[in-house]
ROZAMAR-815629 format. One record per residue: residue number from 1; residue in one letter; x, y, z of N, C-alpha, C in turn. Coordinates in steps of 0.02 Angstrom, whole numbers. Example, Ala and Ser with C-alpha at 12.3 -4.5 7.8 and 13.67 -1.06 7.14 Angstrom:
<drennus>
{k->1&r->A&n.east->660&n.north->-284&n.up->390&ca.east->615&ca.north->-225&ca.up->390&c.east->660&c.north->-165&c.up->390} .
{k->2&r->S&n.east->642&n.north->-112&n.up->354&ca.east->684&ca.north->-53&ca.up->357&c.east->645&c.north->2&c.up->394} .
</drennus>
This chain:
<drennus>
{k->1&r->X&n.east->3&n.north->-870&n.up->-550&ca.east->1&ca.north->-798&ca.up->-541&c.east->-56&c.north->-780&c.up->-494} .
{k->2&r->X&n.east->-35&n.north->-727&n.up->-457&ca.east->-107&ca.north->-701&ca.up->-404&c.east->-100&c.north->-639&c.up->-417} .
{k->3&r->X&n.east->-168&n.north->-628&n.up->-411&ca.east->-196&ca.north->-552&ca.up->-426&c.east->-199&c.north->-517&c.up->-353} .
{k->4&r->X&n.east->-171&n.north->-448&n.up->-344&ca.east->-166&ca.north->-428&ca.up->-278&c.east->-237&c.north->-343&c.up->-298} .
{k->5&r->X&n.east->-247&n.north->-339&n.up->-253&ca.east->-279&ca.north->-253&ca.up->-251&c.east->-247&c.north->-239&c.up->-177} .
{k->6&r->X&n.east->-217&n.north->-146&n.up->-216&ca.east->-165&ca.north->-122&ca.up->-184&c.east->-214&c.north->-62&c.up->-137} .
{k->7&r->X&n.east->-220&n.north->-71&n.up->-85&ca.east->-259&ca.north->13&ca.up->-45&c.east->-198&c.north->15&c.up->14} .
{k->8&r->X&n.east->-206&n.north->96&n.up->6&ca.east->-185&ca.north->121&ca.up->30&c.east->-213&c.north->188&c.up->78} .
{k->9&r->X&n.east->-170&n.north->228&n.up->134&ca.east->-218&ca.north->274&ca.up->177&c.east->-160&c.north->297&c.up->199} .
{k->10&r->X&n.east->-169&n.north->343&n.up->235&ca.east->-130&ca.north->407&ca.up->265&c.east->-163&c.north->416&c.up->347} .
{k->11&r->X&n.east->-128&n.north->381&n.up->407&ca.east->-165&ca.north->386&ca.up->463&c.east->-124&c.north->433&c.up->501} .
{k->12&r->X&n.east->-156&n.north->465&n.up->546&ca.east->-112&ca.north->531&ca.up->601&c.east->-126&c.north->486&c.up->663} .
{k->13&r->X&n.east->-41&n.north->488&n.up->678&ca.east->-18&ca.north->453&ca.up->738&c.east->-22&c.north->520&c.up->805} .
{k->14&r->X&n.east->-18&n.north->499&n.up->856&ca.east->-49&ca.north->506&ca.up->930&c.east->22&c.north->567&c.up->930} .
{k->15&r->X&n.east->79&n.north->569&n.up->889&ca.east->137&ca.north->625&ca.up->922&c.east->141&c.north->668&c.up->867} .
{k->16&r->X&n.east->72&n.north->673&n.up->836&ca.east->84&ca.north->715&ca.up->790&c.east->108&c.north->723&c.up->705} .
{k->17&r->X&n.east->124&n.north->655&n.up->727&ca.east->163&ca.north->629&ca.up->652&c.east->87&c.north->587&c.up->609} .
{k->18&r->X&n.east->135&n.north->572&n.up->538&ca.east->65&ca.north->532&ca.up->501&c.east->118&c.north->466&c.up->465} .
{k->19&r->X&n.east->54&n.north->433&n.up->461&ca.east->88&ca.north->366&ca.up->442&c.east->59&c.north->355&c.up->371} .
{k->20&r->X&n.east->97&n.north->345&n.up->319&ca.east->74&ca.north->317&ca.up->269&c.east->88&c.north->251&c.up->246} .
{k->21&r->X&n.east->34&n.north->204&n.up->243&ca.east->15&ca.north->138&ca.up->229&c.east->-6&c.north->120&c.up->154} .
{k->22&r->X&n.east->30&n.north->72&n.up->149&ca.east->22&ca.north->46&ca.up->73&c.east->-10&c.north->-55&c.up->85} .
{k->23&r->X&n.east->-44&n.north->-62&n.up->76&ca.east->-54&ca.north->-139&ca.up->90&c.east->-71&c.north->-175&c.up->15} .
{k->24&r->X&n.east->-40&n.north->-222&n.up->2&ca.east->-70&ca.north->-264&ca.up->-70&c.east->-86&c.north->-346&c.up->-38} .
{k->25&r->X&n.east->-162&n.north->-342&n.up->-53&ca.east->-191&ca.north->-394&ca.up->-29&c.east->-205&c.north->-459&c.up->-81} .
{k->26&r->X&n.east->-204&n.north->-497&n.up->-74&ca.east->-220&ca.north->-565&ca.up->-125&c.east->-298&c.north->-560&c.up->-139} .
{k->27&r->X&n.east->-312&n.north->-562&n.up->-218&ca.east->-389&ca.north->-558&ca.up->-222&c.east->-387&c.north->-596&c.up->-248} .
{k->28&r->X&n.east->-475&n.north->-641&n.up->-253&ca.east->-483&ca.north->-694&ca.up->-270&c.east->-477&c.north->-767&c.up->-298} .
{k->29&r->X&n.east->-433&n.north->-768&n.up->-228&ca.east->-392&ca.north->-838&ca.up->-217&c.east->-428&c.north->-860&c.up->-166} .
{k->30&r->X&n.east->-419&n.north->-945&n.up->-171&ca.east->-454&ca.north->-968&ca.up->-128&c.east->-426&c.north->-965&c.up->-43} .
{k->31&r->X&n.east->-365&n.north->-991&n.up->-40&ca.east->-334&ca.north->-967&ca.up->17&c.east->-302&c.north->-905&c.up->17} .
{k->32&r->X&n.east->-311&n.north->-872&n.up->61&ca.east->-277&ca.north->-806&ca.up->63&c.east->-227&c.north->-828&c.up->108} .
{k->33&r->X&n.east->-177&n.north->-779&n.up->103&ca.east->-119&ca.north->-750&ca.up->146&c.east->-121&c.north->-674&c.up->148} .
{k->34&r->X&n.east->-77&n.north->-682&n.up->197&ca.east->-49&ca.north->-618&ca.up->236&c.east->-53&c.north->-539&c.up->171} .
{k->35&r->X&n.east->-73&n.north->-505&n.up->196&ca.east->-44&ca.north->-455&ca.up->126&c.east->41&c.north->-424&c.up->130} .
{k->36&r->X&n.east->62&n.north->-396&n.up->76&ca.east->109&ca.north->-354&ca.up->98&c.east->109&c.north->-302&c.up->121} .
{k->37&r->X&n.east->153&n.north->-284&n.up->158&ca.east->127&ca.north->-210&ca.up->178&c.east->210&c.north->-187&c.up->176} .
{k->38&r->X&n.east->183&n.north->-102&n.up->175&ca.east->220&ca.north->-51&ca.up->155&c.east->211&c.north->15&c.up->205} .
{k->39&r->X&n.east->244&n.north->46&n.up->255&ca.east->235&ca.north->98&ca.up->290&c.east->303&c.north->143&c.up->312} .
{k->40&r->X&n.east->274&n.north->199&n.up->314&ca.east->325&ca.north->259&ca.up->334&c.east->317&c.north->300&c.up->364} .
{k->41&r->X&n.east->343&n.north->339&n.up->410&ca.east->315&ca.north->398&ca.up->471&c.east->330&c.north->444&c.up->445} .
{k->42&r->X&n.east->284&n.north->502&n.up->433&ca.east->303&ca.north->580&ca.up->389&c.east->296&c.north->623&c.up->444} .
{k->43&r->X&n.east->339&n.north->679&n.up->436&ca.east->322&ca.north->736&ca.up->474&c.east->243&c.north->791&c.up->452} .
{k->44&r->X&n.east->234&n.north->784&n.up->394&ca.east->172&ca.north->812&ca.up->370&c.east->102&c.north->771&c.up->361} .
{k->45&r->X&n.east->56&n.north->783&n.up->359&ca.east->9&ca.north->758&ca.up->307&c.east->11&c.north->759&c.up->249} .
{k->46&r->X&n.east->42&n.north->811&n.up->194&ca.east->81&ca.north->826&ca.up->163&c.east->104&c.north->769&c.up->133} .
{k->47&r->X&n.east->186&n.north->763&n.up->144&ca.east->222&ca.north->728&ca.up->154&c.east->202&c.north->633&c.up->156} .
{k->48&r->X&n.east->166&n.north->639&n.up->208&ca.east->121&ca.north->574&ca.up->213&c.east->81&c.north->533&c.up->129} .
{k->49&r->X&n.east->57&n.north->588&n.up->119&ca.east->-7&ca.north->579&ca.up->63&c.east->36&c.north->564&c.up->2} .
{k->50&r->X&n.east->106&n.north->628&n.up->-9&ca.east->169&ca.north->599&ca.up->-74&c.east->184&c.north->515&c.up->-45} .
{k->51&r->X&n.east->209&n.north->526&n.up->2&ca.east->227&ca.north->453&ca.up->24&c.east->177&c.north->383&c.up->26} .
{k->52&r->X&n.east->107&n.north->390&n.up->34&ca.east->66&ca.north->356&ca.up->10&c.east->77&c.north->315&c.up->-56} .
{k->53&r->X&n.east->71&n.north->387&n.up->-118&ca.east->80&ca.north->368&ca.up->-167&c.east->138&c.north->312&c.up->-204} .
{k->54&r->X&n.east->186&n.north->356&n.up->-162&ca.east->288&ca.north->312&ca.up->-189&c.east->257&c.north->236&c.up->-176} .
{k->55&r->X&n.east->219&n.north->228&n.up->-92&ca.east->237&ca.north->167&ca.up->-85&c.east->185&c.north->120&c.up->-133} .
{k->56&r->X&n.east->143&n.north->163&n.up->-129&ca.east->90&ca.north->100&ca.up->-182&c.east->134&c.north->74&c.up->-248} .
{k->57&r->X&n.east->144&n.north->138&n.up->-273&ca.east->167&ca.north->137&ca.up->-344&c.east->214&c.north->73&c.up->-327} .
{k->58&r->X&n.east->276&n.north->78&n.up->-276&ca.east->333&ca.north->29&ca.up->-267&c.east->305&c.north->-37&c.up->-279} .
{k->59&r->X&n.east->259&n.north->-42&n.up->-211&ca.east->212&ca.north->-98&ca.up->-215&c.east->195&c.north->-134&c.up->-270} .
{k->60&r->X&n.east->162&n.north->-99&n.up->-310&ca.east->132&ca.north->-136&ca.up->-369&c.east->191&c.north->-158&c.up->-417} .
{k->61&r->X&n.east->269&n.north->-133&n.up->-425&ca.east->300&ca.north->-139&ca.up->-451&c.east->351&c.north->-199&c.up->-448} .
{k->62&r->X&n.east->355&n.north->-207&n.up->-371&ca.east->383&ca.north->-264&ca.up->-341&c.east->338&c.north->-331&c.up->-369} .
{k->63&r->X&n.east->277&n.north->-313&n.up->-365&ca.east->217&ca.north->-380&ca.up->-364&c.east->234&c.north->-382&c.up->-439} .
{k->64&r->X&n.east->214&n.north->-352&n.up->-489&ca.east->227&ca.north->-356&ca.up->-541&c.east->290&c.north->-411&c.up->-589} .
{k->65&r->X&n.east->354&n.north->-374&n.up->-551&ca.east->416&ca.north->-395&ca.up->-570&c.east->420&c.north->-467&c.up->-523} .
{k->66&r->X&n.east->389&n.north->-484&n.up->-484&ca.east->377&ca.north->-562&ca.up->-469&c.east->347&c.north->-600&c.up->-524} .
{k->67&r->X&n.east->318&n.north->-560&n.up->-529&ca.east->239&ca.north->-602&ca.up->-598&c.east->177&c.north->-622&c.up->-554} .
{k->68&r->X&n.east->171&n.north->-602&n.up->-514&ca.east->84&ca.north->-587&ca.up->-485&c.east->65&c.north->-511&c.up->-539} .
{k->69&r->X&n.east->9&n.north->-501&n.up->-516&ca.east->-36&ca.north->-441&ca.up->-549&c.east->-68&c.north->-398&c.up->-507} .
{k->70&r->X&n.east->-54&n.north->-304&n.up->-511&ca.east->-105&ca.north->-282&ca.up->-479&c.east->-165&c.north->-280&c.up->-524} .
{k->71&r->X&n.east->-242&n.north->-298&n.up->-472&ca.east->-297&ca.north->-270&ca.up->-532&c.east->-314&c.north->-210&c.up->-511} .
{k->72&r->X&n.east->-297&n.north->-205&n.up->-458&ca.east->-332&ca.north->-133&ca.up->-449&c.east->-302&c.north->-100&c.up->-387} .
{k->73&r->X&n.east->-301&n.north->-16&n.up->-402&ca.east->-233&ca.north->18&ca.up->-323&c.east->-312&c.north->81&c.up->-304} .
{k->74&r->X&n.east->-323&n.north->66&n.up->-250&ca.east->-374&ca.north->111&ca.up->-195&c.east->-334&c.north->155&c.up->-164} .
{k->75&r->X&n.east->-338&n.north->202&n.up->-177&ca.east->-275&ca.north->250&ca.up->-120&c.east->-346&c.north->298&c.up->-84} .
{k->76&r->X&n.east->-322&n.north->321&n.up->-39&ca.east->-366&ca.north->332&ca.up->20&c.east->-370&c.north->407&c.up->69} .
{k->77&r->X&n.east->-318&n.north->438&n.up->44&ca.east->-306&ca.north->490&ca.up->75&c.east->-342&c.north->553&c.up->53} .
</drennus>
């Protein structure tokens, strides 16, 4: 089993739009890999910041139902 910590952020793209990012990273393992990641283009900031949330939550749920562990979700917005 690996323990992931989930952060997440809400970035405003160059046309106006915002991107919400969900990443779950491998913690304290000796080799790391890649994290997962999770993203979506919102028309709001708004919008963005709900969507933040969905994806973490997803995130941790997917990792979970594998049988890894989140220890901990950083959201950022």
């Amino acid at each position: 089993m690996v323990n992931f910590v989930i952060s997440s952020t809400v970035k405003q793209l160059g046309n106006g739009k915002f991107e919400a990012i969900a990443l779950a990273i491998p913690y304290d393992v000796d080799q790391r890999s890649g994290p997962d990641e999770r993203r979506l283009v919102c028309e709001t900031a708004a919008s963005a910041r709900e969507a933040e949330i969905d994806l973490a939550s997803a995130l941790s749920y997917e990792i979970n139902a594998r049988g890894d562990r989140v220890v901990d979700i950083r959201l950022h917005s």
